[in-house]
Structure formats: structure tokens, C-alpha cells
C-alpha positions in Angstrom: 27.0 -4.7 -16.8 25.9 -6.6 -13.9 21.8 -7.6 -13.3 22.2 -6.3 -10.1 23.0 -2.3 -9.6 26.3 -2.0 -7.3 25.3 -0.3 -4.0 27.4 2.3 -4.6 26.2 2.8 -7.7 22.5 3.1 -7.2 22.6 7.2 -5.0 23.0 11.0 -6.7 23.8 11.9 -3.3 26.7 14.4 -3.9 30.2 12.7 -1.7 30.1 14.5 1.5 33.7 16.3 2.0 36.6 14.4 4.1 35.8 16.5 6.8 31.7 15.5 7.3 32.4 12.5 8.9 34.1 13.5 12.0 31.8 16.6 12.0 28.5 14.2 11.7 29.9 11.9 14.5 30.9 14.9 16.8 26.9 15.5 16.4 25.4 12.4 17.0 27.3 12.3 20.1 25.2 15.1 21.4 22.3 13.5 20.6 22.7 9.9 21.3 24.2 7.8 24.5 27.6 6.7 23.6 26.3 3.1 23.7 23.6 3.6 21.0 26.1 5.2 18.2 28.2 2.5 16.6 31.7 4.4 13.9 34.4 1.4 14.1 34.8 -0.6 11.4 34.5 -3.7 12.6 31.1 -3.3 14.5 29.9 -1.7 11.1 30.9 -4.8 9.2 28.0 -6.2 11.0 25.7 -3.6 9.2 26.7 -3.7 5.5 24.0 -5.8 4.2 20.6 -7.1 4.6 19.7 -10.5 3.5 20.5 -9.8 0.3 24.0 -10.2 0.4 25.1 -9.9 -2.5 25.4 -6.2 -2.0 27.5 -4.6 0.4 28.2 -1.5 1.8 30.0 0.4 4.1 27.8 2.9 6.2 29.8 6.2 8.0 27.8 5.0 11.3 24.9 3.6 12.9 22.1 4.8 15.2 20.7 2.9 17.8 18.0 5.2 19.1 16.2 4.0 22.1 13.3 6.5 22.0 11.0 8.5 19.6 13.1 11.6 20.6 16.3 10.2 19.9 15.2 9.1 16.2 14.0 12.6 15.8 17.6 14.1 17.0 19.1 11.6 14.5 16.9 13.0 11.8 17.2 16.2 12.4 20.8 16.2 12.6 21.4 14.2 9.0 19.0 17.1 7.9 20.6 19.4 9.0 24.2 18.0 7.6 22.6 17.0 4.2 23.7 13.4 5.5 21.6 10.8 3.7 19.8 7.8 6.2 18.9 4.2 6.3 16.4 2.9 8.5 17.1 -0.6 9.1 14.8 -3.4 11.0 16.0 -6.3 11.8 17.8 -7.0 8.5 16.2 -9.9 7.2 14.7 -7.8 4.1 15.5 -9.8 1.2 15.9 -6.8 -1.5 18.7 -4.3 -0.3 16.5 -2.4 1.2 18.5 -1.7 4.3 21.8 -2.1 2.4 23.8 1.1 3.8 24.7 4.6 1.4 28.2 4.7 1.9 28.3 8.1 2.6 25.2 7.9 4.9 24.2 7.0 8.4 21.8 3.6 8.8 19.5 4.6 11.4 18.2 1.0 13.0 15.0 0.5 15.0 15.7 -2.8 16.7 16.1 -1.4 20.3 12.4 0.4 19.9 10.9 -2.8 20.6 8.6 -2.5 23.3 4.8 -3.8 23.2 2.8 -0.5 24.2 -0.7 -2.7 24.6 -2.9 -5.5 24.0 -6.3 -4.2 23.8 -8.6 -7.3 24.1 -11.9 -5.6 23.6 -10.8 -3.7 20.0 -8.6 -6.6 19.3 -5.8 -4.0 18.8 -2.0 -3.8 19.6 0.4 -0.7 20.2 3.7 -1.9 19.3 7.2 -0.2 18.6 8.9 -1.1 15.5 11.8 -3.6 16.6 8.8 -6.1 18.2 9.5 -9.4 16.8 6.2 -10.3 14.4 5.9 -13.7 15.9 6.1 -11.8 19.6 3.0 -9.9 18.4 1.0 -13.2 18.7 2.8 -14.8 22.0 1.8 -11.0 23.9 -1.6 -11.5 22.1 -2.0 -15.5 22.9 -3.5 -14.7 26.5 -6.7 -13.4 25.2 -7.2 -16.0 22.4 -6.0 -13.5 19.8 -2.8 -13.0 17.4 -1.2 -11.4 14.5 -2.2 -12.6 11.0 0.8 -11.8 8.8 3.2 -14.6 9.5 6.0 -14.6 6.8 8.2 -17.3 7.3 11.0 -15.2 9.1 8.7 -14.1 11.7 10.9 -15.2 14.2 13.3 -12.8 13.8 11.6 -10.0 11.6 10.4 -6.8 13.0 6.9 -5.0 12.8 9.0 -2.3 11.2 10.6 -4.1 8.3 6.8 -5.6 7.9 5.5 -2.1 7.4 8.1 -1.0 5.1 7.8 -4.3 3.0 4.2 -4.8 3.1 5.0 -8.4 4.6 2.5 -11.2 4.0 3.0 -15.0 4.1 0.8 -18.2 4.4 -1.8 -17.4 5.7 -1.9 -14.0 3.3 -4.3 -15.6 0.9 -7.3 -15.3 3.4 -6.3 -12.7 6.4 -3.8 -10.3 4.4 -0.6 -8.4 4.2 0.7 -5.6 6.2 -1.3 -3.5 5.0 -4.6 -4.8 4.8 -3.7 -5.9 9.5 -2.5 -2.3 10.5 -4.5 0.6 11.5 -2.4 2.9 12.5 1.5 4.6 11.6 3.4 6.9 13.4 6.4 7.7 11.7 9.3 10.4 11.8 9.6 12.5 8.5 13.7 13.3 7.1 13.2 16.7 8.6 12.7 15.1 12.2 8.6 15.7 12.2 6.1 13.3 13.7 3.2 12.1 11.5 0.6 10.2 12.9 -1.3 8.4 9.8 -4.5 6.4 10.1 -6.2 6.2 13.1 -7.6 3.3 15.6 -10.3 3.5 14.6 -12.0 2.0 11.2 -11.4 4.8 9.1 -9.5 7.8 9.2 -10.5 11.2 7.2 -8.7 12.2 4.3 -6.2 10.8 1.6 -5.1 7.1 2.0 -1.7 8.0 3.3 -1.4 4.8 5.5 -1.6 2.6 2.2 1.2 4.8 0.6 3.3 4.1 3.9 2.7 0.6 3.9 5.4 -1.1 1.6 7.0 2.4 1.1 10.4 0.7 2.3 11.8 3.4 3.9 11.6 6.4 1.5 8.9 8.5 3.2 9.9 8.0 6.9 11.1 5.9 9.9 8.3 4.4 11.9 8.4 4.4 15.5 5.0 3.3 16.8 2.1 1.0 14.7 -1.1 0.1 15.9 -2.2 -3.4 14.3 -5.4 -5.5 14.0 -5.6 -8.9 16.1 -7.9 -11.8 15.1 -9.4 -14.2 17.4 -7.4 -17.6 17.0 -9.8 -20.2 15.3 -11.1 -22.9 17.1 -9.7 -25.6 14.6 -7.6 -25.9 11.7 -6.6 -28.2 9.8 -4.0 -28.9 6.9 -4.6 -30.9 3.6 -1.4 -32.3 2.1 -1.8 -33.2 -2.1 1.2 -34.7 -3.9 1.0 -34.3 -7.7 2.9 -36.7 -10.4 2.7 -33.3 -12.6 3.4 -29.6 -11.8 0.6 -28.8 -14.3 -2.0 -30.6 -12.1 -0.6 -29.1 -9.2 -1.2 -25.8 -10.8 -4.7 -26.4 -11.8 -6.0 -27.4 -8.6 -4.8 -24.2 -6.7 -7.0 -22.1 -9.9 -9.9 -24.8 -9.0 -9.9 -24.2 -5.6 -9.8 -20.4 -5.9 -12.3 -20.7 -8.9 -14.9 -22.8 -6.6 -15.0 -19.4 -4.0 -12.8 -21.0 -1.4 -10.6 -19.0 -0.1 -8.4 -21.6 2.2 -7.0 -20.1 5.3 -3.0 -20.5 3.6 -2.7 -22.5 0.0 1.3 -23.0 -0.8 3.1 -25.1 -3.3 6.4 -26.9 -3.7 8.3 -28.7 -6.3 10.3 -31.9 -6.1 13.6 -30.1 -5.3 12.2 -28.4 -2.6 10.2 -31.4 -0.5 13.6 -33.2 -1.0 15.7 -30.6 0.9 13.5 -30.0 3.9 12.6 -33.2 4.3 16.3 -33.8 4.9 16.1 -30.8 8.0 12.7 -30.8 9.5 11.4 -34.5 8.7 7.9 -33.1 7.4 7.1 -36.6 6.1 6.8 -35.4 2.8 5.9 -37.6 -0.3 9.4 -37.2 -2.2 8.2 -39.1 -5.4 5.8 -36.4 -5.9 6.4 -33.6 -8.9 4.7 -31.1 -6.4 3.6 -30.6 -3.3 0.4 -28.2 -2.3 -0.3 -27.7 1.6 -4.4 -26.2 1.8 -5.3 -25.1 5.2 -8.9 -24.6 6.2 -9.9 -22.9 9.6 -13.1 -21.9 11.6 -15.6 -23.7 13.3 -15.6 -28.1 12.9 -18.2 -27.6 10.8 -17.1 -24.9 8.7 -13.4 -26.7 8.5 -14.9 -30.0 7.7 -16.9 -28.8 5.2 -14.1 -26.8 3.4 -12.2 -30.1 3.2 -14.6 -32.2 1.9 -14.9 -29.3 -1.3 -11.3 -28.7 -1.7 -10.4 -32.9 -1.6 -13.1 -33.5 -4.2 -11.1 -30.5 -6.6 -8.3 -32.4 -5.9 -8.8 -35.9 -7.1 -10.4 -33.8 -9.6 -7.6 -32.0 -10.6 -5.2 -35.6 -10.3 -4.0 -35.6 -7.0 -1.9 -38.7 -6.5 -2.0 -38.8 -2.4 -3.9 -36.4 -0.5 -3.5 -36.4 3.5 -5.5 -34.5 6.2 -3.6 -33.6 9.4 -5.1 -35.5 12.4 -4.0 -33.2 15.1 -2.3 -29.6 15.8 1.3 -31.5 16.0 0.5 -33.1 12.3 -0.7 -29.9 11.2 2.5 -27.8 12.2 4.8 -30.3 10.9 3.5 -30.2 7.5 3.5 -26.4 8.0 7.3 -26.5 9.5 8.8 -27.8 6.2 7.4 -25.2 4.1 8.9 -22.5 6.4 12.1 -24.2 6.7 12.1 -23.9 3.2 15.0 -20.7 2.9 17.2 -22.4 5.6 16.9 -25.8 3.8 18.2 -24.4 0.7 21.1 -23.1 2.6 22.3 -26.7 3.7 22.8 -27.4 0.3 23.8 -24.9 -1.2 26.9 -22.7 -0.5 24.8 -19.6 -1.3 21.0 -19.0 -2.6 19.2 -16.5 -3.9 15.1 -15.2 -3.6 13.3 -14.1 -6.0 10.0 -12.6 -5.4 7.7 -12.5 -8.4 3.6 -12.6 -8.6 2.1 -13.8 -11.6 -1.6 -14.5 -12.1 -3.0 -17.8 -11.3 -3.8 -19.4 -14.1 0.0 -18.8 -15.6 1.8 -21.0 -12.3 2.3 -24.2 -14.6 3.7 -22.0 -17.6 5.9 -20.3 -15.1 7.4 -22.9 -13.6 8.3 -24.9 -17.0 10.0 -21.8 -17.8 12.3 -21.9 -14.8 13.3 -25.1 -15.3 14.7 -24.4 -19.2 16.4 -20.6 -17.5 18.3 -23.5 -14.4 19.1 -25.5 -17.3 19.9 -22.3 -19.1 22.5 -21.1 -16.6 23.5 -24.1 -14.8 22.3 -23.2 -11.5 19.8 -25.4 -9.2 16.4 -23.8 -8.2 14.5 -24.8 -5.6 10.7 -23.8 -6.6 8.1 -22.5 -3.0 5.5 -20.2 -3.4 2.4 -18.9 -2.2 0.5 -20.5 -4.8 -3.3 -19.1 -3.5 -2.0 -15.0 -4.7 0.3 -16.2 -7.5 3.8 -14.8 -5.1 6.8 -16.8 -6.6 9.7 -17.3 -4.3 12.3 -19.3 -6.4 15.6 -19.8 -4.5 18.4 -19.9 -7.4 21.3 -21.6 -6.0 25.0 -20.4 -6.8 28.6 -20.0 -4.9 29.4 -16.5 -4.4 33.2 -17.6 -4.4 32.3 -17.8 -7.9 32.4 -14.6 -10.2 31.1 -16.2 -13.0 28.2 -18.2 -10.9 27.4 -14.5 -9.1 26.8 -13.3 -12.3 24.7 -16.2 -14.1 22.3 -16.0 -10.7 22.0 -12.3 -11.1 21.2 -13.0 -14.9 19.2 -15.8 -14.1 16.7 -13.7 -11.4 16.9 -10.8 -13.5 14.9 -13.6 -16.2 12.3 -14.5 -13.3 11.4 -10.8 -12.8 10.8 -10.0 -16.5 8.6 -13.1 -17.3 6.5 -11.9 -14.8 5.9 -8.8 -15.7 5.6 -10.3 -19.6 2.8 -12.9 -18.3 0.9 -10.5 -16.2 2.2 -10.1 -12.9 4.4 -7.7 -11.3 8.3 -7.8 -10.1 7.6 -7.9 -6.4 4.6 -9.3 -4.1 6.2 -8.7 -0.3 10.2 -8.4 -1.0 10.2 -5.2 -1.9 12.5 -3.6 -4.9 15.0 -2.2 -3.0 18.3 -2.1 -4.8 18.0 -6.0 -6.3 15.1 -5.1 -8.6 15.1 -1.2 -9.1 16.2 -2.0 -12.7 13.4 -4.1 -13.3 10.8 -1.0 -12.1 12.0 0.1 -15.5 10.1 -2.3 -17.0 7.2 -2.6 -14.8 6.0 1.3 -14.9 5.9 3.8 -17.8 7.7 7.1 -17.5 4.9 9.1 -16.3 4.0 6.7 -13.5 7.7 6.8 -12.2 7.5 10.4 -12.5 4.7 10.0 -9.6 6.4 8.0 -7.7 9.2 10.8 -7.7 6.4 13.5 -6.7 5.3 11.2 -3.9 8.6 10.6 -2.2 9.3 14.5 -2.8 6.2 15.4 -0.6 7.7 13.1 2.0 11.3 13.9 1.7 12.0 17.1 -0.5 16.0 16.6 -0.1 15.6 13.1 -1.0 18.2 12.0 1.7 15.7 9.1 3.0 16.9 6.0 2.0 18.1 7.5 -1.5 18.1 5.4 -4.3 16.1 2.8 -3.3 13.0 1.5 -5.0 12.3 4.2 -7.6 14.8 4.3 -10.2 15.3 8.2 -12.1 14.2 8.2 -15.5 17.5 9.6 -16.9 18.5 5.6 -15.4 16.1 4.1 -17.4 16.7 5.7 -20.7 20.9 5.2 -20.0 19.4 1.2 -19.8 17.7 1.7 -22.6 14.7 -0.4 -20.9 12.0 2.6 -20.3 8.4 1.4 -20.2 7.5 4.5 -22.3 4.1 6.1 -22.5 4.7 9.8 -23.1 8.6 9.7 -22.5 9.2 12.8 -20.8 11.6 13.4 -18.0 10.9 14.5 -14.5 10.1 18.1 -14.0 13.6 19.8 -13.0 12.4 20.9 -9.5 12.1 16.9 -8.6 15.2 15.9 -6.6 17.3 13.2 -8.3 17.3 10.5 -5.8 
């Protein structure tokens, strides 16, 4: 059996009949402008996967809604038809996420992309969900102010796809993810309601719902509007750049760092493999000689900055740093920065195909990690190109295979399918801003116990009793579990019968 669940595979949706299609087309007709409802095949080639594309599927068609009202008539309609739906951002998720159900409709957000407002005095933003992340900061950069959560496709990604994924990046370790930068959700339900959770202001009464939203990846809802939190810019910032002779050391000096109550601004690591290949795109200026690579930013005032340095460059000679640079200016700064978020395109110049993983261990277990990796590339032949956010423990190995190559396909699917379960064996957890999505819903078998899935399932049912958002996705049923033989048992029951079988 393959690591990786086929995307056909992974829905109990029952096959619609051969007469649904034209029947659900015929509706969302009525419902959307001709130009925002996309059925031939070849503009829905363009829609079969996400950036995991290793899995692939055909959707029956895809929305284009341009307003709140639309999405709702979209919703409404699927509802109605028992049609299942896939909200889709910009499709740079990394997990199948937005990979289509083949007898469903993919419902994309990228034309909602207008900024509402910039609200200088709350440092706030109203923003539709197909806003660019980086564009968050560039409407925001007028009144000194941006978005914190910068992963490293935040040219492209969507505010959307952030809040479904729970986004983070590099500077995650001191400002946050998704979830800890957004106030406010609105959101339309599988039955075509509008939910408004969270609030502007600091607090909002009630249950926590915005947290369950947040990194919910599309099972509960499709979010049309979110209010997020803007930070002033600092006044300086500066980069550190440490080369290491040994991964070890390199490890130890991010647990010093974090041990000594500095919490660095972003705090990121690469290996050997990985300096080598973007050196050869963006001409960082890395030390290729080095075993690894850590990048420690420190912002705030001059003095607070200059301070912060002084600490963290005294942990790392400690901890046997071999060359340790400080960036002189903003251009130095962003060019040591540019390399380590050229990292995924980097891997692509070599490579005819790569893969990311997206495992988050604890601290103190990144040296063990990584000596592991290299016996499972050794293992399975592949390369592996090793960048992570080293401050929160978030892996991101990039396994690179051919995919014209059954038989490599399958040893990178084996090989990732290792990664997850390591983590989860030395403490950590399967996912840290990827998402599960189809690539690592097998895994959530061995991550949570029977009765936790069970409230997962009761969750999502509150949301979506028909289960027809974004089915199979995330939560695997317990049935699949025990079939894999891989359940995480505590008490072992099954669902409770009423619980649809998504």
C-alpha cells in the first residue's frame, strides 16, 4: 500500500449519479456569472492539485465567487445537491489540502481579495481571503506597520490558506502563527450561513471558536472576511549568521539561546546541502564548508538589538561556532534572509521533484533528528536538503526524488512517512504549519488515541453535520485506522453511529 492515501481514496462520499453533474452545473449557472464557473477539462487540469503534487484529482467544477453572496449561493446549492466542496486559496498548501473530491466542486477564494481597511490607531486590518500575505504588509507599510506571519511563500499565499493552515514562518518564534495575529473570522458554514467568530476587539465572550477555526483547513467553513493584528515595524534589526563544523553544535546553541530567555525575533537552521543549493540561486554568501548554518535575528530599539547580540554571540562561541557574522546594514540583513526563503525553489533546481515534510520535535531532540535523517536518505537513496525553524522545533526536510520514477515516488513517500513517525516517537507532533490534509492523515493515526479522533469527528459534525466540507481531509475515521492496523488506542471504541463518516 502506498504511504500516501490516493485522493480518490481518502472520501465516504457516496458517487453522485451520472446525471448530478449536468444538474449541479445547470445550478451554479444561476448562481454565478458565467465567467466565475470554470466545467472544461482543460481549465480544471489547472485545479487538480495543491502543492503537493503528488496527488491529483479531477474536480466536477470550480467556483470563482466574487462576493460573500455568491460563496453563500455556492454553498447552498452543493447543500442542497449533497455535492461535497473544496475551498481552495491560492494553492500553495503543501499537504493536499485543497486537492479536489472527484465528485465535488472546489470552491476558490482567490478573486475575494480586496483590502477592506488599514486601521492605524488599533493597528488592525479588514482583509478578504485571496489578499496576498506579503500585500498585508505593503497596504500596512504607510503607517509604519505590517503583518507578522511571513512564511516563506508569502508572496503568493493568501490570508485564507494562512487561516486554514495556521501559517507561521521566521519570524514565528517571537510574533506567532495565524492564530496567535488574527482577531477576527467570518466564515460561511456548508449550509450557506454566516458566522462571525471572535471579535475586534481583545476578547470575545464565549467558547474559543476562533482557535478551533484557525488551522481547521477547510472542514468547518470557507472564510470570506478576517480581521488581523498589525505590529509597528521595529526600528532596527539585525541578523547574526553562525556556521558550525558540527550539526550537534548547531543544535545546542539554538536550546542555549532559548534556554538563556532570549527569544530572537526569527532563529532558523540549515545543513550543508541546503547552503550549497541557494547559494547557487540567490548568492547569500553563505559559508559552504560549514556542517550548519543558524541565521538569529534580533529586533527593537539599538539598544535592545545590541544588547541581544552581544548574549546570543557569546552562546555561540560557547556552543562552537566556527564563523559568526553580524549584518551591517538592511541589504546584508535581507540577503542572509533571501537564501533561507529561497530555500524550496532552490531545491527545485536540482532536483527533478522534491518533497516537504513538516514535522515539530522538541528542542533539545534537533541533533538526534537530524542524524536520523541522514541514515533514512541513505536508507532510501534519495537526497534531503535539511531547513527548519530551529527556535519552535518545525522541521521542513525537502526529500528529493523523480516522479517519472514509480519506484523513487514510492521510497519518498516511505521515506516522509519515517520523518512523521520519529517525530511523534521523540516528542513532537506530525505537523507544525502544513497542515495534515491528505499527505499525513494516516499518520493522525498515530498521533491521537481513538477517543480524541472521536472529538475531532464531533467537532467537525457541529460545523458540518453532512460532512460534505472538504470530506476526508485531516481527520481520518476510526474504522481507517483499525483497517491500518496503526490505532493510537486508549479505550478503542468506535464513533457513535449518528457521527457522519467523513
Amino acid at each position: 500500500m502506498s504511504a500516501l492515501p490516493q485522493a480518490h481514496e481518502a472520501a465516504a462520499v457516496p458517487p453522485l449519479g451520472s446525471t448530478v453533474r449536468p444538474a449541479l452545473i445547470a445550478e451554479l449557472a444561476r448562481v454565478l456569472p458565467e465567467d466565475c464557473l470554470i466545467t472544461d477539462l482543460g481549465r480544471l487540469r489547472a485545479y487538480e492539485c495543491d502543492g503537493l503534487m503528488l496527488m491529483r484529482e479531477m474536480p466536477l467544477a470550480v467556483a470563482l465567487p466574487t462576493t460573500e453572496a455568491q460563496v453563500m449561493a455556492v454553498l447552498r446549492t452543493c447543500h442542497r445537491l449533497g455535492v461535497p466542496v473544496v475551498p481552495r486559496g491560492a494553492g500553495t498548501g503543501l499537504s493536499g489540502g485543497a486537492t479536489p473530491h472527484k465528485q465535488g466542486v472546489v470552491l476558490s477564494t482567490a478573486r475575494l481579495n480586496r483590502i477592506v481597511s488599514v486601521d492605524r490607531l488599533a493597528q488592525q486590518a479588514v482583509v478578504q481571503p485571496g489578499v496576498r500575505n506579503l500585500a498585508v504588509s505593503e497596504a500596512a507599510a504607510p503607517y509604519g506597520l505590517y503583518y507578522a506571519p511571513d512564511p516563506s511563500s508569502q508572496i503568493a499565499c493568501s490570508i485564507g490558506g494562512n487561516v486554514a493552515e495556521n501559517s507561521g514562518g521566521v519570524h514565528c518564534l517571537k510574533y506567532g502563527l495565524t492564530v496567535h495575529n488574527v482577531l477576527r473570522v467570518r466564515m460561511v458554514t456548508m449550509a450557506g450561513e454566516v458566522m462571525e467568530i471572535g471579535s475586534a476587539a481583545p476578547d470575545s465572550p464565549g467558547y474559543d471558536l476562533l482557535a478551533v477555526t484557525i488551522g481547521s483547513e477547510g472542514l468547518l467553513g470557507v472564510v470570506t472576511e478576517v480581521t488581523v493584528k498589525l505590529v509597528p515595524k521595529p526600528r532596527v534589526a539585525r541578523c547574526v549568521l553562525a556556521a558550525f563544523d558540527d550539526i550537534r553544535r548547531a543544535g545546542q546553541a539554538v536550546a542555549d539561546i532559548i534556554a538563556a530567555g532570549i527569544i530572537p525575533a526569527g532563529l532558523e537552521m540549515m545543513d550543508q546541502a541546503t547552503a550549497a543549493a541557494v547559494e547557487q540561486f540567490v548568492h547569500a554568501g553563505y559559508p559552504l564548508d560549514a556542517a550548519a548554518i543558524l541565521l538569529c535575528e534580533s529586533d527593537g530599539t539599538e539598544e535592545e538589538v545590541q544588547d541581544e547580540i552581544a548574549r546570543v554571540r557569546v552562546l555561540l562561541d560557547t556552543a562552537g561556532a566556527t564563523e559568526i557574522r553580524i549584518s551591517s546594514d538592511e541589504a546584508e540583513r535581507l540577503r542572509f534572509w533571501a537564501g533561507r526563503k529561497a530555500a524550496f525553489p532552490a531545491a527545485g533546481r536540482i532536483s527533478p521533484d522534491y518533497y516537504c515534510m513538516d514535522g515539530t520535535i522538541p528542542r533539545k531532540r534537533l541533533a538526534e533528528m537530524l542524524e536520523a535523517m541522514e541514515v533514512m536518505a541513505k536508507k532510501y537513496g534519495l537526497g534531503l536538503l535539511n531547513v527548519f525553524h530551529a527556535g519552535d522545533g518545525n522541521l521542513h526536510p525537502l526529500i528529493l526524488f523523480d516522479s517519472n520514477d514509480p519506484d523513487s515516488v514510492h521510497r519518498a513517500e516511505a521515506f516522509g512517512v519515517e520523518i512523521l513517525e520519529l517525530s511523534v516517537a521523540l516528542g513532537g507532533t506530525i505537523t507544525g504549519e502544513h497542515g495534515v490534509g491528505l499527505e499525513k492523515i494516516n499518520q493522525m493515526c498515530s498521533q491521537f488515541a481513538s477517543d480524541e479522533l472521536d472529538m475531532f469527528h464531533r467537532v467537525k459534525a457541529a460545523f458540518d453535520p453532512a460532512g460534505l466540507m472538504n470530506p476526508g481531509k485531516a481527520v481520518p475515521t476510526l474504522h481507517r485506522c483499525a483497517e491500518m492496523g496503526r490505532m493510537h488506542v486508549h479505550h478503542g471504541e468506535l464513533p457513535h453511529p449518528e457521527l457522519p463518516r467523513f
